[in-house]
C-alpha positions as CSV (number, residue, x, y, z in Angstrom):
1,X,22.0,-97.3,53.8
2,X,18.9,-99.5,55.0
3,X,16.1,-99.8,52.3
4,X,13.3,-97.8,52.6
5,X,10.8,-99.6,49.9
6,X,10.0,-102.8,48.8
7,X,9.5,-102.6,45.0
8,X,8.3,-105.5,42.7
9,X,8.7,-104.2,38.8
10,X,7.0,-105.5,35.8
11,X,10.1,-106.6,33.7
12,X,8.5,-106.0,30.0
13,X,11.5,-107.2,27.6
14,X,9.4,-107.4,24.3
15,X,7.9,-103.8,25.1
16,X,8.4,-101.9,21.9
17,X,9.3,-98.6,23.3
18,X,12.7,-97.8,24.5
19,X,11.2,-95.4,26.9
20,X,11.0,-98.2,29.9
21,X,14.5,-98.1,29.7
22,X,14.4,-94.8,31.3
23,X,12.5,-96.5,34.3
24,X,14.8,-99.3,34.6
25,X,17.6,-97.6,34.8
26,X,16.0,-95.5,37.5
27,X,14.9,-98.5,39.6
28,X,18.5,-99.7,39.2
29,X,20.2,-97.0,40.8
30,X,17.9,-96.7,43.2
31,X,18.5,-100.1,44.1
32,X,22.3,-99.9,43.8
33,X,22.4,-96.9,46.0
34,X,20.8,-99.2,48.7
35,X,17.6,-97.2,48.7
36,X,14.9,-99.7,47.8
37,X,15.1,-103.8,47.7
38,X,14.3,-104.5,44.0
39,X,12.8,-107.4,42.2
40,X,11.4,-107.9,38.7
41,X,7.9,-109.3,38.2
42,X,7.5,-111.1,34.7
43,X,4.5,-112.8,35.6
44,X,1.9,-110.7,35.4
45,X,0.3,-109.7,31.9
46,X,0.6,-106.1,31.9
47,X,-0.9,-103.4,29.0
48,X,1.8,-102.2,26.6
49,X,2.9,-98.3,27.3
50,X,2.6,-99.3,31.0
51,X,5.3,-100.4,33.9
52,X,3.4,-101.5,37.0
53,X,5.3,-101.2,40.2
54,X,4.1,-103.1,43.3
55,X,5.2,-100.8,46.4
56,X,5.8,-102.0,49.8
57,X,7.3,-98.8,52.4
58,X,9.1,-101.2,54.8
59,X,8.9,-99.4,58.4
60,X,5.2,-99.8,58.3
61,X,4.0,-102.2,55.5
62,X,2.1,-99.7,53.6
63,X,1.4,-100.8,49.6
64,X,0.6,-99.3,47.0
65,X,0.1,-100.4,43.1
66,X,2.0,-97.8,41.3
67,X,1.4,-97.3,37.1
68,X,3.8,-95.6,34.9
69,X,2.3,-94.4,31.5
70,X,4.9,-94.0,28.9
71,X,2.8,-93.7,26.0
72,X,3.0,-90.9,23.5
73,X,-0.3,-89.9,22.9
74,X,-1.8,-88.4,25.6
75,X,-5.2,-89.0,25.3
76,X,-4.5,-92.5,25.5
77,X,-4.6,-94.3,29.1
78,X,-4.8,-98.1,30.8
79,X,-8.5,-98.6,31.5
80,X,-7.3,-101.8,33.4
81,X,-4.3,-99.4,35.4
82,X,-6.7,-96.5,36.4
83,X,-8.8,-99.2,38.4
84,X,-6.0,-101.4,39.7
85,X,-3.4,-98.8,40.1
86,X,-3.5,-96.4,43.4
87,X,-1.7,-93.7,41.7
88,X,-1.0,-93.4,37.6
89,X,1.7,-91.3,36.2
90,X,1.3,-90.6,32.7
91,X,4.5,-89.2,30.3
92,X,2.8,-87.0,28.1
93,X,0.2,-85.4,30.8
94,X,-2.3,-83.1,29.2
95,X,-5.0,-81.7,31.1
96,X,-7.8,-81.4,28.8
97,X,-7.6,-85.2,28.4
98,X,-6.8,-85.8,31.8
99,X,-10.5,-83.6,32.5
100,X,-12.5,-86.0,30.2
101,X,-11.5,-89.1,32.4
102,X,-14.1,-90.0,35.4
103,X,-13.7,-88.2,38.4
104,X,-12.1,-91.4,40.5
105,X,-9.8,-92.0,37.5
106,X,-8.8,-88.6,37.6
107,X,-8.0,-88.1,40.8
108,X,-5.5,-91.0,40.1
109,X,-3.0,-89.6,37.4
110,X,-0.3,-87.2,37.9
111,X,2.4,-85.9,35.5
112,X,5.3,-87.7,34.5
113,X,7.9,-85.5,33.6
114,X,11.1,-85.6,30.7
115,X,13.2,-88.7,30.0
116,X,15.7,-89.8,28.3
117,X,17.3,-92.7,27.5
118,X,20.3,-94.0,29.4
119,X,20.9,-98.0,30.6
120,X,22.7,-99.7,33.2
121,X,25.1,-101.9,32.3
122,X,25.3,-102.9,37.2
123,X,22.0,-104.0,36.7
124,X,22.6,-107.0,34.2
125,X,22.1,-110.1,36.9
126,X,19.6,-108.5,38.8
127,X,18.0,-108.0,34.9
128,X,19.0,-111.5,33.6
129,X,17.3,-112.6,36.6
130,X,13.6,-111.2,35.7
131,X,14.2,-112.5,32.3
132,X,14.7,-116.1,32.9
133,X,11.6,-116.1,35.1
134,X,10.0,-114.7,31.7
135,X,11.4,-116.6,29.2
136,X,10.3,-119.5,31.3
137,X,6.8,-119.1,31.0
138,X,7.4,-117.9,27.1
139,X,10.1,-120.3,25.2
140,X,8.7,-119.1,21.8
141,X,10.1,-115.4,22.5
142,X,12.8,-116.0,24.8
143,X,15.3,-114.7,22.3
144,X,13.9,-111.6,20.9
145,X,13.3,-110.9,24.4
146,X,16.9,-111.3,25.4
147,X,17.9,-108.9,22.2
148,X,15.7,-106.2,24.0
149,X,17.6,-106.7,27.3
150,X,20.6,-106.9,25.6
151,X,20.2,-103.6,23.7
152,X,19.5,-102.1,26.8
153,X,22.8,-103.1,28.7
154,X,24.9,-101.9,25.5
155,X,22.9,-98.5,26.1
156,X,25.6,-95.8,27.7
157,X,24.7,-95.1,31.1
158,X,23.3,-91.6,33.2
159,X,27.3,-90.3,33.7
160,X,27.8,-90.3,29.6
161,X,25.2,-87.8,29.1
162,X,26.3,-85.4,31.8
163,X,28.8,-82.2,31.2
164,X,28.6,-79.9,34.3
165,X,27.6,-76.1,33.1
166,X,30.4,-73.5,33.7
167,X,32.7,-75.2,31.3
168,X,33.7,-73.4,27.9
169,X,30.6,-73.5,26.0
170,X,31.6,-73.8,22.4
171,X,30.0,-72.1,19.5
172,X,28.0,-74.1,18.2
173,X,24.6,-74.9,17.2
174,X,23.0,-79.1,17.2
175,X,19.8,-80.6,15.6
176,X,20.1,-84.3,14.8
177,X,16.8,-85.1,13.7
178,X,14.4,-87.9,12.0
179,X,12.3,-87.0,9.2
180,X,9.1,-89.6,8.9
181,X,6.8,-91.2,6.0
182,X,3.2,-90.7,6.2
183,X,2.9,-94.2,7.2
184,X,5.0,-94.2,10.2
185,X,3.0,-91.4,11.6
186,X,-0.6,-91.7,12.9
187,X,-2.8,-88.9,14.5
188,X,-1.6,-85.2,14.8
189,X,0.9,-83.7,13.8
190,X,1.3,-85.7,10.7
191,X,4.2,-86.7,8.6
192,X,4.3,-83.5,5.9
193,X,3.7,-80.9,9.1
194,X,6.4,-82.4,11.0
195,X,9.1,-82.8,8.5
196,X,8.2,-79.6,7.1
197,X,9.1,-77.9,10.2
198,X,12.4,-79.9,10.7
199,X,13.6,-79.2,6.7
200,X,13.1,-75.7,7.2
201,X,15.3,-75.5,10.2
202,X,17.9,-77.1,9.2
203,X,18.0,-75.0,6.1
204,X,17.8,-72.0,7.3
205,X,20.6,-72.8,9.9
206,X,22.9,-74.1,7.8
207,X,22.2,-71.2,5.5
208,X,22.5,-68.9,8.2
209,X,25.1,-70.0,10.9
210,X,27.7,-72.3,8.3
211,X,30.1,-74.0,10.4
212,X,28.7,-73.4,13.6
213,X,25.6,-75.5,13.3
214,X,26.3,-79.3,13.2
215,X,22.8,-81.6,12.2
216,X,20.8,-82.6,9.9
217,X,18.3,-85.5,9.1
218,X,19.1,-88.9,9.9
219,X,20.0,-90.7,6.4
220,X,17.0,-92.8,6.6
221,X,16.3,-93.7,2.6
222,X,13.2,-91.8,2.9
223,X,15.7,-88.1,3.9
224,X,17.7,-89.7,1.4
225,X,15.1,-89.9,-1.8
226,X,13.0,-86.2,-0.6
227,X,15.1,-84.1,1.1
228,X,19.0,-84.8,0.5
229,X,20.0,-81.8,0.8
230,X,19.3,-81.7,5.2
231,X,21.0,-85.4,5.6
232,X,23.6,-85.6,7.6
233,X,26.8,-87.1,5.9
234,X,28.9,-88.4,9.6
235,X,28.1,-90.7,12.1
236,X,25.0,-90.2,13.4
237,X,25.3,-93.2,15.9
238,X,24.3,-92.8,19.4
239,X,28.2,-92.8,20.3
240,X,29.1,-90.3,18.2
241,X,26.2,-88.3,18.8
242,X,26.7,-88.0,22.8
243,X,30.2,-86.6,21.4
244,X,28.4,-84.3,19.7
245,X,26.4,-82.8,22.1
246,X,29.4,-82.4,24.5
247,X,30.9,-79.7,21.8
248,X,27.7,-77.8,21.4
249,X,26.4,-74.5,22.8
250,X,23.1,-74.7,22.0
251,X,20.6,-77.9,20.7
252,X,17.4,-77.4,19.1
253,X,14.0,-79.2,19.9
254,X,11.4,-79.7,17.6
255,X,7.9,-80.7,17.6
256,X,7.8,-84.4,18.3
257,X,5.2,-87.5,17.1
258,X,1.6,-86.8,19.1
259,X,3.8,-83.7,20.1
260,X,5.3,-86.1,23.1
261,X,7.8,-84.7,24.9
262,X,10.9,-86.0,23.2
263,X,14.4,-87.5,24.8
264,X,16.7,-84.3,23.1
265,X,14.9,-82.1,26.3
266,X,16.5,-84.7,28.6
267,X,20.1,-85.0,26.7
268,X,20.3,-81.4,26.2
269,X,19.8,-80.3,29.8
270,X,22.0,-83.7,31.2
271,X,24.8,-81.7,28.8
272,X,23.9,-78.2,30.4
273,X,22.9,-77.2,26.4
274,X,20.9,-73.7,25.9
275,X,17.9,-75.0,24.2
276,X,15.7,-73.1,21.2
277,X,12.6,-74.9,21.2
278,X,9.0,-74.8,19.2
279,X,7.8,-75.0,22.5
280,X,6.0,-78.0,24.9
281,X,2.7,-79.2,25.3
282,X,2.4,-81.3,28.3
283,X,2.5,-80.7,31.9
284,X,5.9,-81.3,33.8
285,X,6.1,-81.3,37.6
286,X,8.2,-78.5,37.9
287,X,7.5,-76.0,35.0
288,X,10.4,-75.4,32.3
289,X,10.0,-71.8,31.6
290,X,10.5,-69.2,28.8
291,X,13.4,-67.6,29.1
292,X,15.3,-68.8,31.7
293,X,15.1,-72.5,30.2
294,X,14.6,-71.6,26.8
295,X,13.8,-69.7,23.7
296,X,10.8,-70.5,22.0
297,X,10.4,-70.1,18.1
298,X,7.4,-70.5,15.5
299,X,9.2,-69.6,12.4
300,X,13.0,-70.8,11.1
301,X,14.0,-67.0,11.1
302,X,13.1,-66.9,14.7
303,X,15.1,-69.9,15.6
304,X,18.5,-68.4,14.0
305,X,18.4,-65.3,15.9
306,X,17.9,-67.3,18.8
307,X,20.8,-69.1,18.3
308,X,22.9,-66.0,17.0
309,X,21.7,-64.3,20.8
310,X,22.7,-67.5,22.8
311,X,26.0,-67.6,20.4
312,X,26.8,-64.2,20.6
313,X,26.2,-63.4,24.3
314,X,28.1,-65.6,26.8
315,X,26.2,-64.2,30.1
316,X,22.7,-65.5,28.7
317,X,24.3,-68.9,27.4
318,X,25.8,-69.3,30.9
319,X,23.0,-68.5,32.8
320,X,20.5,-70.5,30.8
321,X,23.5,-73.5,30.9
322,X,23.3,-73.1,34.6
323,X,19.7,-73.4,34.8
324,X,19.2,-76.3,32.0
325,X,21.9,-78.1,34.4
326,X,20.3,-77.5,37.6
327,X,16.6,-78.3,36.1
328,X,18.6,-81.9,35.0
329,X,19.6,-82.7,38.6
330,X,16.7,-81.8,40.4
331,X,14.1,-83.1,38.0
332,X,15.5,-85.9,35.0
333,X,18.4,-87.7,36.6
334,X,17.2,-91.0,36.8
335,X,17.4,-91.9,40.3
336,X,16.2,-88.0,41.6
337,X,13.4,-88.7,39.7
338,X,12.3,-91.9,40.6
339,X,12.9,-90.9,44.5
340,X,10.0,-88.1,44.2
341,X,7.8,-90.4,42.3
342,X,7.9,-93.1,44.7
343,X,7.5,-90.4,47.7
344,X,4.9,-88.6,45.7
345,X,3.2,-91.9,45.8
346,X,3.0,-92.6,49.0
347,X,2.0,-88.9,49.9
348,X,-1.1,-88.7,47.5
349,X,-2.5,-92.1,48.9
């Protein structure tokens, strides 16, 4: 296949958000597919939360300056991106913040959509190549730069999250969660709402459904010394964990921080998971919708019987499995994704 784009990335290895991983590994496909001729910028300074594309459609030369926003809080943008950029895709896109930007600005920003977080371990030169044009202008943090690259390529890749729908769906219910301090957690939803939310879940579904609900709270020290009754006592490692998910019916979503869109909507509809949810806030390009995509609860009593139905009635589970699937191919898989954003680009400018 002949390239179709030109695209220059800014290669951001000290970022402290493993949600560019999602966007690298989306390049990389793309590039391995032979769909675009790749190249990683480390020169220019770019604002944290943000990746920078540089655009070039190669049967007619046509550029464009791309921004992707992965920031959490969506009120929160790249004054220097909305002027530079032609086009800005934020994560978390929330219209009433999106309204209070000026009008030029606005016109600008378009939503994101779900990730998750899978690597690339076929990407490693072209990555290692982008890093040593970065370390060389920054010898003081060439090697906790490197770590970051090298936690990337240890990351599994797209194939290890996916489990095609109309396999046997076993019976069982998943929430591996984090519970936070107040001093990890700034802006709403705090720390007390959050955990308070997550504890009571768990609870009530361990209570309720025994040995067919598998989760619980990471054992950070802080689950440890509050709540030790919700820990989990196995390996909660991401290896294990993608085993997990592969012998689940069902996985439940919680509120996240600065209720971002977190990466369990992404790993439970790569797995073709029914999903119980306390329901989204921002805007995805394609809409995820109540019932076929998932169940929405506001108390923990509602979230069992949710789970009992999808347990307890095979022809829902399957068709909401097929759907969750279906929504994964068309609008998360890395490379899908970053194919309509990049024609998406091109069409609004």
């Amino acid at each position: 296949m002949a390239a179709v784009y030109r695209i220059s990335v800014s290669l951001l290895p000290l970022l402290e958000s493993s949600q560019v991983f999602y966007l690298y590994t989306a390049f990389l496909e793309l590039a391995q597919a032979g769909e675009i001729e790749l190249s990683w910028d480390a020169r220019n300074p770019v604002e944290d939360f943000t990746i920078v594309a540089e655009m070039e459609r190669i049967s007619d030369g046509r550029r464009l300056r791309v921004c992707f926003d992965i920031h959490d809080r969506s009120y929160l943008f790249s004054t220097k991106e909305l002027v530079a950029s032609d086009v800005y895709f934020k994560r978390d896109h929330y219209p009433p913040d999106v309204e209070k930007l000026e009008p030029e600005a606005r016109r600008k920003v378009t939503p994101f959509g779900p990730i998750f977080g899978p690597g690339n371990r076929g990407g490693a030169l072209s990555l290692l190549a982008g890093w040593m044009r970065y370390a060389a202008g920054r010898p003081k943090r060439a090697k906790e730069s490197l770590k970051h690259l090298s936690d990337y390529l240890r990351l599994p890749v797209t194939r290890d999250f996916e489990r095609a729908p109309d396999q046997d769906l076993p019976p069982k219910v998943l929430l591996q969660t984090r519970l936070w301090t107040e001093t990890e957690v700034t802006g709403a939803p705090f720390a007390p709402e959050i955990n308070e939310e997550r504890v009571g879940v768990v609870r009530a579904l361990r209570k309720e459904l025994g040995d067919r609900f598998i989760g619980g709270a990471l054992p950070t020290p802080f689950a440890r010394e509050n709540f030790p009754d919700v820990v989990c006592h196995w390996d909660t490692r991401r290896s294990a964990y993608l085993k997990t998910i592969q012998t689940c019916r069902v996985g439940i979503y919680t509120k996240g921080l600065h209720h971002a869109t977190a990466w369990k909507l992404g790993e439970y509809a790569a797995a073709s998971m029914c999903i119980v949810a306390s329901g989204f806030r921002f805007t995805f390009v394609e809409p995820f919708t109540e019932p076929r995509n998932y169940l929405a609860y506001e108390t923990p009593e509602q979230c069992v019987a949710h789970c009992v139905r999808l347990l307890e009635n095979d022809d829902v589970a399957r068709a909401m499995s097929r759907a969750n699937y279906e929504y994964y191919v068309n609008h998360i898989r890395p490379a899908k994704q970053m194919r309509r954003w990049i024609a998406q680009a091109f069409e609004r400018r």
